[in-house]
C-alpha positions in Angstrom: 12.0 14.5 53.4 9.1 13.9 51.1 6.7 13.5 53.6 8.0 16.7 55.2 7.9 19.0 52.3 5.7 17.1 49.5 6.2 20.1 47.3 9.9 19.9 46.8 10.4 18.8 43.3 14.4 17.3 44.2 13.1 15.3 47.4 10.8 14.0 44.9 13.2 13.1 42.5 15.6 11.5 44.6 12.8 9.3 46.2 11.9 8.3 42.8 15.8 7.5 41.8 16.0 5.7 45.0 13.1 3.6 44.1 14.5 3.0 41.0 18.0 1.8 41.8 16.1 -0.2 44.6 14.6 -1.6 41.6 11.1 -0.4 43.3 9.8 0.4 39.6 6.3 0.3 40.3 6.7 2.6 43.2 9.2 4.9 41.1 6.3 4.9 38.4 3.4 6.1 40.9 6.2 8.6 41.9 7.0 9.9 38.7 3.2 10.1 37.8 2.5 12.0 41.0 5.0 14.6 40.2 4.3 15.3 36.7 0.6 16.5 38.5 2.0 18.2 41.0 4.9 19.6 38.9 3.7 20.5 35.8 6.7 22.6 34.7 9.3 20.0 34.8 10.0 17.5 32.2 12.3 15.1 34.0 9.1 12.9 35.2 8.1 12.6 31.8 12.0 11.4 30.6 12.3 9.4 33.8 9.5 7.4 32.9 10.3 7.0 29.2 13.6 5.5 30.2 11.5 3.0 32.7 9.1 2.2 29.9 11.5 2.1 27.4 13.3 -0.6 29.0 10.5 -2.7 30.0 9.6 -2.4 26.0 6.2 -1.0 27.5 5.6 0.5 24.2 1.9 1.5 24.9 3.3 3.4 28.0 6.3 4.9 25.9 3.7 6.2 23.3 1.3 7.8 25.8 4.6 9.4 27.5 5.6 10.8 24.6 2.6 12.0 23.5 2.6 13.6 26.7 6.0 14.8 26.2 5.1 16.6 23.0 2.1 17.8 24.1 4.2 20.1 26.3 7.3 20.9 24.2 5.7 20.9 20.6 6.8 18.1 18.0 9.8 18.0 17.4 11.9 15.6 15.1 13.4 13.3 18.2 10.3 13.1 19.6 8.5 12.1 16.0 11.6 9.6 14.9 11.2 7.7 18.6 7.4 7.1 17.8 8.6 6.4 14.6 10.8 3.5 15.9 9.0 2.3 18.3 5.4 1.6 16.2 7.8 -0.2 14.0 8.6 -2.4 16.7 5.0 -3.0 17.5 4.7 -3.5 13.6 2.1 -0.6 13.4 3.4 0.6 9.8 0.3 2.7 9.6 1.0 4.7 13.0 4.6 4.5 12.2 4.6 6.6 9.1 1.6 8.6 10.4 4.2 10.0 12.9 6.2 11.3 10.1 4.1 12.7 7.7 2.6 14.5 11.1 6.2 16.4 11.2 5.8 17.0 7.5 2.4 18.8 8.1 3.4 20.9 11.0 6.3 21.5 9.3 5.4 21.9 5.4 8.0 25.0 4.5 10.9 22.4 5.9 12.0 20.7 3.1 14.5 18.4 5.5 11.8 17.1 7.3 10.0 16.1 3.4 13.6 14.8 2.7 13.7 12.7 6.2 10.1 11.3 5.4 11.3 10.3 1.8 14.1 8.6 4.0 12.0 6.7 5.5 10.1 5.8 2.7 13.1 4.1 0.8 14.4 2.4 4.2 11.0 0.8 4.3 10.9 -0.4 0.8 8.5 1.9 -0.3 11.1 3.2 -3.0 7.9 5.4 -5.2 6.9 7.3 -2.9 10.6 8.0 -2.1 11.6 9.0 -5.5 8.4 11.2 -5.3 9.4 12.8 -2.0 12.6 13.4 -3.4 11.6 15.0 -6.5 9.1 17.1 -4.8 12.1 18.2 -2.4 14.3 19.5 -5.4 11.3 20.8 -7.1 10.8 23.6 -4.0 14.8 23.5 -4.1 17.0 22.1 -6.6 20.3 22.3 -4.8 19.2 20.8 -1.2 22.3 18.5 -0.6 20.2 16.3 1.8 17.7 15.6 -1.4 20.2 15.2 -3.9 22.3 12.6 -1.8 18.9 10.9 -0.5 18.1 11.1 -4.6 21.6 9.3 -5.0 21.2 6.5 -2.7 17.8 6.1 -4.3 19.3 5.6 -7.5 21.7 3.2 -6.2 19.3 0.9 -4.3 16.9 0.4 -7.1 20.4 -0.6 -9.2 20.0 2.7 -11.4 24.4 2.9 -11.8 24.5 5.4 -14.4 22.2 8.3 -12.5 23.5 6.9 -9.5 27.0 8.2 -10.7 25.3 11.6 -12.3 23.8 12.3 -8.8 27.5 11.7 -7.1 29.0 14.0 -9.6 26.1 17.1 -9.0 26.6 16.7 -5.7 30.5 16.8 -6.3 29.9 20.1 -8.4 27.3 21.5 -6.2 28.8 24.4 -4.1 26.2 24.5 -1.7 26.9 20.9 -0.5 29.5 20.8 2.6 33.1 19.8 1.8 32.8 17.1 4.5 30.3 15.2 2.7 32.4 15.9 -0.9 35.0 13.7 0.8 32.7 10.7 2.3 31.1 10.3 -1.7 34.8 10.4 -2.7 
């Protein structure tokens, strides 16, 4: 059917799945390659061949995809936390938190993406420059719930009990925080 009609995206497709199941991957790949040419519309090459890559742990492949990935959709927050994850596996720290303080400059008004790059920060022991994220969050806006519960685990990682409890309580208090996350602190 392929070789009949080369420009049928679904004939395309379901030669590559076939190759895949066949467990044909390099002939799956060339597929997949070929179609994101000749298709230039369609994003399922592209996730197609992050799956393949992905679990081959290709990671230099997976980053290029995704680059190529966000090249055509924008960055977006997946697309930044799975180049995230994956130059941490390839112990690339510097890359790694590039990626995320990228989002923060494309995104510089959205103060969850400052909060999710303070996140990252404090899961990756780099606890000052957390606490500064933080602050700089509730500085722009004091009652962001994402802040002052990132703020509260914070506290409570470097072993700071007694604002650790103050931060539980204003987020208790705070009437802007959803009731749902009320009853998880309680």
């Amino acid at each position: 059917a392929v070789k009949g009609d080369p420009d049928n995206f679904w004939y395309n497709q379901a030669l590559a799945g076939y190759y895949q199941q066949e467990g044909k991957t390099e002939k799956a790949i060339d597929l997949y390659n070929q179609m994101m040419v000749r298709f230039p519309s369609k994003e399922d090459p592209l996730f197609a061949l992050i799956d393949i890559y992905g679990r081959a742990s290709n990671y230099e492949k997976l980053i290029e995809t995704l680059d190529l990935l966000e090249d055509k959709t924008g960055k977006s927050e997946q697309i930044t936390m799975e180049k995230f994850r994956i130059y941490l596996q390839m112990k690339d720290d510097k890359k790694a938190f590039a990626e995320i303080e990228g989002l923060v400059k494309e995104y510089p008004l959205d103060m969850r993406y400052l909060t999710v790059l303070g996140d990252v920060y404090l899961q990756n022991d780099k606890k000052e420059q957390a606490y500064e994220t933080y602050r700089k969050v509730l500085s722009v806006e004091p009652n962001n719930p994402q802040a002052l519960y990132s703020l509260a685990n914070y506290y409570e990682q470097t072993g700071q009990k007694e604002l650790y409890e103050q931060q539980i309580d204003t987020l208790l208090l705070n009437k802007g925080v959803d009731t749902n996350l009320k009853m998880n602190l309680m």
